[in-house]
C-alpha positions in Angstrom: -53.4 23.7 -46.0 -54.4 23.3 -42.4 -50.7 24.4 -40.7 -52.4 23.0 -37.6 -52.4 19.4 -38.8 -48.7 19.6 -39.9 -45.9 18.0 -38.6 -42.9 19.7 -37.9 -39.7 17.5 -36.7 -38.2 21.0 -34.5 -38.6 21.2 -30.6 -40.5 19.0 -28.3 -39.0 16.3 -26.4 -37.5 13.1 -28.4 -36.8 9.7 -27.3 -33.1 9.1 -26.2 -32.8 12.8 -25.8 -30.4 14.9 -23.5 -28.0 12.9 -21.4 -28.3 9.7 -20.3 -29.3 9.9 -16.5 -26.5 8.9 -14.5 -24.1 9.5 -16.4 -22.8 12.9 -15.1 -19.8 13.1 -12.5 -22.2 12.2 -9.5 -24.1 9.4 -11.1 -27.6 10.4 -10.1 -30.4 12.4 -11.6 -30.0 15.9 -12.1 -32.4 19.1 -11.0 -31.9 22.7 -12.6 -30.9 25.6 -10.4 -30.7 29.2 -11.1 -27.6 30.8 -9.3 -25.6 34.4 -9.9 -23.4 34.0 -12.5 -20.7 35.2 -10.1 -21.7 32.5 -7.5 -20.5 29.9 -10.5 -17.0 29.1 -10.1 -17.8 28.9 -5.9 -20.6 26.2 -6.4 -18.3 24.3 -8.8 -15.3 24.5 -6.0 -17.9 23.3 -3.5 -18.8 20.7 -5.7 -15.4 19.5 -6.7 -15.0 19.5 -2.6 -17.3 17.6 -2.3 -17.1 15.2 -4.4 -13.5 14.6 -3.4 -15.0 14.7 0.2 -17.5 11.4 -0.3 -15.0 9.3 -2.5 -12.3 9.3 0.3 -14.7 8.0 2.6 -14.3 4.3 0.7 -10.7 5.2 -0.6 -8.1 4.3 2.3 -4.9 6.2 0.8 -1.4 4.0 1.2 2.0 5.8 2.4 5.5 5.3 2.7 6.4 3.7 -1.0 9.5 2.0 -0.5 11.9 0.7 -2.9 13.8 -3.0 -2.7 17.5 -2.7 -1.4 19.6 -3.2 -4.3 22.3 -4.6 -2.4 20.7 -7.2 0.0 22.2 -10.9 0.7 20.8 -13.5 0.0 19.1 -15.1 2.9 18.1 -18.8 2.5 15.8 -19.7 5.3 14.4 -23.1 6.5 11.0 -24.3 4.7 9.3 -27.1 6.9 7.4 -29.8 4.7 5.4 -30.6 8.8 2.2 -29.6 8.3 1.1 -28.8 12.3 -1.4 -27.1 14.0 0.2 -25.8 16.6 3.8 -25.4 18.2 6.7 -25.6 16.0 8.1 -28.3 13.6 10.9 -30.5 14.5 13.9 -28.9 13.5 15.3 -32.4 12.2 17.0 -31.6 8.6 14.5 -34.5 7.3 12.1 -32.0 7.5 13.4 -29.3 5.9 11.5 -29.2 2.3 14.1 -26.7 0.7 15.5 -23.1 1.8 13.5 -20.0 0.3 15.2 -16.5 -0.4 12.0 -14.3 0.8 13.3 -11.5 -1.6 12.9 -14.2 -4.3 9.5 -15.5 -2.8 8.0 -12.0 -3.1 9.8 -10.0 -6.1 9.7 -11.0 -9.4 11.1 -8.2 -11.5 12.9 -6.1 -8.8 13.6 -3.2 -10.9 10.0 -2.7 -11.2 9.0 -3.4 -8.1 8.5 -1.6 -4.3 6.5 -1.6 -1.4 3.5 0.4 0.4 2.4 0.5 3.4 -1.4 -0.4 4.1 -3.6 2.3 5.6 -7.6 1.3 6.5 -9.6 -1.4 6.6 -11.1 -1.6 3.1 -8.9 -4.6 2.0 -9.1 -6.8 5.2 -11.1 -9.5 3.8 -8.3 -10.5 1.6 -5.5 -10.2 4.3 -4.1 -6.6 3.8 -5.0 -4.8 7.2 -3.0 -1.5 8.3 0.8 -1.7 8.6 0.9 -4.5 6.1 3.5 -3.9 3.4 2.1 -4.7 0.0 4.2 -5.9 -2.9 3.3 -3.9 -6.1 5.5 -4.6 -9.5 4.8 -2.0 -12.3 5.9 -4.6 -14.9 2.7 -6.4 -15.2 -0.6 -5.9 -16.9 -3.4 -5.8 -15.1 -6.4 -7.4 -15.6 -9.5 -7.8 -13.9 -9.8 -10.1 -10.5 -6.2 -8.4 -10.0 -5.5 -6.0 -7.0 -3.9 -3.0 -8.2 -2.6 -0.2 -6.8 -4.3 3.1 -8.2 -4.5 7.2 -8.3 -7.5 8.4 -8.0 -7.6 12.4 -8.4 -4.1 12.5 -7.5 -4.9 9.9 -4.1 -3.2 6.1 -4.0 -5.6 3.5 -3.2 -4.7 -0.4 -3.5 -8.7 -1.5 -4.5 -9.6 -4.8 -6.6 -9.9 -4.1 -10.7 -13.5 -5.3 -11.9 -15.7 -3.4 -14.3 -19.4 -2.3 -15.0 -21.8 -3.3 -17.2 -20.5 -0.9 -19.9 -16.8 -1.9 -19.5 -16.2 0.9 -17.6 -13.4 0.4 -14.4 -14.7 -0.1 -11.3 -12.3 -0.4 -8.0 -14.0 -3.1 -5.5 -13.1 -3.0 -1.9 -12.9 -6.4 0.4 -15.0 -5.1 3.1 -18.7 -4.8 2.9 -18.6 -1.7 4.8 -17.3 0.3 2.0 -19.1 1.1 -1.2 -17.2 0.3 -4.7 -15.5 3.4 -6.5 -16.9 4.0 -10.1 -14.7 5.5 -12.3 -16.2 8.0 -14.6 -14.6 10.4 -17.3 -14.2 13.6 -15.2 -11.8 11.5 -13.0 -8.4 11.3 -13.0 -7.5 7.5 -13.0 -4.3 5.6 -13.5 -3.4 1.9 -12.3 0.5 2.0 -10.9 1.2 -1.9 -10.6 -0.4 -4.9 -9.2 -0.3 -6.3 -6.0 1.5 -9.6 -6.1 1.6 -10.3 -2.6 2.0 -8.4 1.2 4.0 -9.3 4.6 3.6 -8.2 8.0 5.4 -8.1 11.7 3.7 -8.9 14.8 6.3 -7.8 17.2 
């Protein structure tokens, strides 16, 4: 028997081998490079650094989380049923629609709830710019369309839930000049709460 003309099933390259390209922690094609074995644990470090590095240039952390007072009075305030574009509406009681508690406006579930403060730009197409406090209650389950707020590697970031084509989380900003976050295994990843609403001062 001619060994030449056998077949064997061992070695060679076969369709759908090796790992799917992409899929690794920086989502591109991969090269092969030959380093000291004692330079290993450096380039990783470097890598991990870098990494970190890129993704915080479309993550805008938040600070200050603040709790709701547990002891706050109830403040009923005014709620005009004028519609104007300008100036203020007549304070005639006729006009008064009702009287709205903020606290009761903004929190549903207040032992689940607290407050962040905005930092960056990467939500200001849907309203939250820096300063802004944002609402987030713990008690409800996110789903996608929703903004959350979530950890990323240990980092808060308040992003919009989606997902890709796989069903795999993706964290959309609302500014075109930051890139979505797509969350792969070697991340750390967590959703805290969702957003259910923000307020602001101007002076």
């Amino acid at each position: 028997m001619d060994k030449n003309n056998l077949e064997t099933k061992r070695g060679g390259i076969r369709d759908g081998a090796g790992r799917r390209i992409g899929s690794g922690k920086f989502r591109e094609p991969t090269s092969v490079v030959r380093i000291p074995t004692s330079q290993e644990p450096v380039i990783k470090d470097f890598l991990a650094a870098y990494q970190k590095k890129r993704l915080n240039t479309d993550l805008d952390a938040v600070s200050e989380f603040e709790l709701p007072s547990l002891h706050h009075v109830p403040i009923n305030l005014p709620l005009y049923s004028s519609k104007v574009s300008a100036g203020f509406p007549s304070p005639a009681e006729e006009h008064v629609e009702k009287r709205l508690d903020p606290n009761d406006f903004l929190i549903d579930q207040e032992d689940a709830t607290f407050f962040v403060t905005i930092q960056g730009y990467s939500m200001m197409d849907v309203g939250l710019l820096p300063g802004d406090k944002a609402v987030v209650d713990r008690s409800k389950t996110p789903n996608i369309g929703d903004i959350v707020l979530a950890v990323i590697n240990g980092e808060f970031t308040i992003k919009t839930l989606a997902k890709d084509k796989s069903g795999a989380p993706r964290l959309l900003p609302a500014n075109k000049d930051f890139k979505p976050i797509e969350i792969t295994e070697e991340m750390q990843f967590e959703i805290w709460g969702v957003v259910t609403g923000s307020f602001r001062r101007f002076r």
